[in-house]
C-alpha positions in Angstrom: 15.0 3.4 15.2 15.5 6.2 13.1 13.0 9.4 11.9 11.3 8.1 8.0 12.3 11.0 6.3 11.0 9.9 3.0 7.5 8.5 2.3 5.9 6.6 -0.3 1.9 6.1 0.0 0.3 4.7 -2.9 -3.3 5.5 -2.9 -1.7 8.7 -2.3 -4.7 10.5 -3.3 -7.7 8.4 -2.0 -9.1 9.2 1.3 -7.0 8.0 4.0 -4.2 8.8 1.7 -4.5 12.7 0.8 -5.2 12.9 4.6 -1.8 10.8 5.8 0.3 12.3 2.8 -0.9 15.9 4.2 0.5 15.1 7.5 3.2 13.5 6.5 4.4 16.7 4.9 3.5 19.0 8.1 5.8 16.6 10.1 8.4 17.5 7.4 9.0 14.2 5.6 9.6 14.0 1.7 6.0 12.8 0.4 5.7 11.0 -2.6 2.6 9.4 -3.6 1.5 7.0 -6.9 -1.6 7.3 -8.9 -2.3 4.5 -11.5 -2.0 7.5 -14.5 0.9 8.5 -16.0 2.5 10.8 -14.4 5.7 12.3 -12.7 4.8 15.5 -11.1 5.0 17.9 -8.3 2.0 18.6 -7.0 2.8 21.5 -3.9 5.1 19.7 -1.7 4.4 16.2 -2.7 5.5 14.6 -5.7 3.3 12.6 -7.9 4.3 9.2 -10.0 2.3 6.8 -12.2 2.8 3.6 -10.8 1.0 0.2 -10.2 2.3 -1.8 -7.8 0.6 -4.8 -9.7 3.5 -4.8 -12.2 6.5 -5.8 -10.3 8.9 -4.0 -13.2 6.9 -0.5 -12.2 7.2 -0.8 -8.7 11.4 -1.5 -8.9 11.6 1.5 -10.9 9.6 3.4 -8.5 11.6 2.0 -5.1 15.3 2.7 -7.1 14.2 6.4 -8.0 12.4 7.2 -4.8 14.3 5.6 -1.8 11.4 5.7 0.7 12.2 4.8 4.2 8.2 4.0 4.0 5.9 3.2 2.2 1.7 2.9 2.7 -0.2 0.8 0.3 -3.3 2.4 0.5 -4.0 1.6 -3.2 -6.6 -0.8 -4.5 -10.3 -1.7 -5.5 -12.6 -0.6 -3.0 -15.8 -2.3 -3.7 -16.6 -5.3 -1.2 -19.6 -6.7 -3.5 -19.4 -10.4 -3.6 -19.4 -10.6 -7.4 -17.5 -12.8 -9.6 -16.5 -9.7 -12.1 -14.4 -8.4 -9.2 -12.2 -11.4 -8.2 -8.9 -10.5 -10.6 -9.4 -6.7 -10.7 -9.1 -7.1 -6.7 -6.6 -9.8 -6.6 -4.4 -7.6 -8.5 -5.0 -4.2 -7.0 -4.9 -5.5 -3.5 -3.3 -9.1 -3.1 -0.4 -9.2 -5.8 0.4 -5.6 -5.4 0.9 -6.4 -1.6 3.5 -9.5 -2.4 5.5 -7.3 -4.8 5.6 -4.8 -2.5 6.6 -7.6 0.5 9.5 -9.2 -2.2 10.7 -5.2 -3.4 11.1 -4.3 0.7 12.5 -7.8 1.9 15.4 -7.0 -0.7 15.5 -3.1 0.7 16.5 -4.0 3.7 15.8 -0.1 4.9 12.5 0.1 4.0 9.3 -0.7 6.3 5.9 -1.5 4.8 2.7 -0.6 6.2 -0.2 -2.5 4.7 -3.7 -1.3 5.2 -6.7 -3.8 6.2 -10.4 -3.5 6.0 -13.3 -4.0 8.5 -14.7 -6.2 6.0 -11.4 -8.1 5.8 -12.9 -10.2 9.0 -10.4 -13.8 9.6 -9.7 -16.0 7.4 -12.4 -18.8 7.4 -15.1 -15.8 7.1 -13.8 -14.4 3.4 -17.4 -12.5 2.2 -16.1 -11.0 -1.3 -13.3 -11.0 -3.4 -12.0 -7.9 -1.6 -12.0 -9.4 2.0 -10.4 -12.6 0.3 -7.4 -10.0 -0.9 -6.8 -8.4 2.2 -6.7 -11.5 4.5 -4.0 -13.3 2.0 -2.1 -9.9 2.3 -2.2 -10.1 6.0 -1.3 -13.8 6.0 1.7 -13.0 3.6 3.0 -10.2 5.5 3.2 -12.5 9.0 4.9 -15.2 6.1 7.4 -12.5 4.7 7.9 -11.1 8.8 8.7 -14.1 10.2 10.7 -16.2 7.0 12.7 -12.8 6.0 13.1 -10.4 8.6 10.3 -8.0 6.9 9.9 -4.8 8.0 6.2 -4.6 7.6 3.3 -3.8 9.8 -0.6 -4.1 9.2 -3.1 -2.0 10.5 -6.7 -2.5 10.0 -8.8 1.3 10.7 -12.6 1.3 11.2 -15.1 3.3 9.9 -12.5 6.2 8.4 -15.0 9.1 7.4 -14.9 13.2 7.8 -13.5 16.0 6.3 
C-alpha cells in the first residue's frame, strides 16, 4: 500500500480534526479540510473549502477538485440528547453524509474512507438518541458498502478524546 499523500478531513476544524489535520501536515501530506461556510481558502499549510457532505452535488465537486487519497469524516452534530428536534439535523450531518461519502469513494476506486464512531454509538439494539442512531447505521453501511463493493473504508470509534 502506498503513502496518502493528500488528505481530506471534514470537520477539519473541530477537535479531533484541527489536531489530525496538524499532524497530518507535520508528516508532510497535502491537508485539506471542509467547513460548512463558504469558503475556499488557504489557511497556513492547509487549505480550507465550504462543503457539506449532506449534498451529494457538493461533495463530487469537492472529491473531482481535491483528489484525496483519504478522507476523515469527522463532521457532524455533536449533541447526543435524545430529543425529537435533533433526529434530521443528525441524520443528515452524520448518517447521509456517511452514504454519500461511501457511494463518492466506491466510484474512486483510490480513495479510503475513515469514518469516525462515538462511545455513545453503543450496538445496534441499544440506539439512546438520534446521534447514536446515526452512527450505528453509518457503521452498518460501511460493513454493507466493504463487503458488496470492495470499499476502502475503515471505522474507528475513539473514547473519551479531551486535552490540549
Amino acid at each position: 500500500m502506498t503513502m496518502a499523500k493528500v488528505a481530506l478531513i471534514s470537520g477539519g476544524r473541530g477537535f479531533l480534526g484541527s489536531h489530525l489535520a496538524k499532524e497530518l501536515v507535520a508528516q508532510g501530506l497535502e491537508v485539506h479540510i471542509t467547513t460548512r461556510e463558504a469558503m475556499d481558502t488557504v489557511a497556513g499549510e492547509i487549505r480550507l473549502h465550504g462543503c457539506d457532505f449532506a449534498h451529494l452535488a457538493s461533495g463530487e465537486a469537492l472529491l473531482a477538485k481535491v483528489s484525496p487519497d483519504v478522507i476523515y469524516h469527522l463532521a457532524g452534530a455533536v449533541s447526543a440528547r435524545p430529543e425529537l428536534s435533533l433526529v434530521l439535523p443528525t441524520f443528515h450531518s452524520h448518517l447521509h453524509s456517511a452514504v454519500n461519502l461511501l457511494t463518492l469513494i466506491t466510484q474512486c476506486s483510490s480513495t479510503r474512507l475513515v469514518l469516525s464512531g462515538s462511545l455513545n454509538e453503543g450496538n445496534e439494539e441499544d440506539a439512546s438518541s438520534p446521534y447514536s442512531a446515526a452512527k450505528i447505521s453509518a457503521r452498518v453501511y460501511s460493513r454493507m458498502f466493504h463487503a458488496l463493493y470492495g470499499t476502502k473504508c475503515v471505522f474507528v470509534r475513539p473514547f473519551m478524546t479531551f486535552g490540549p
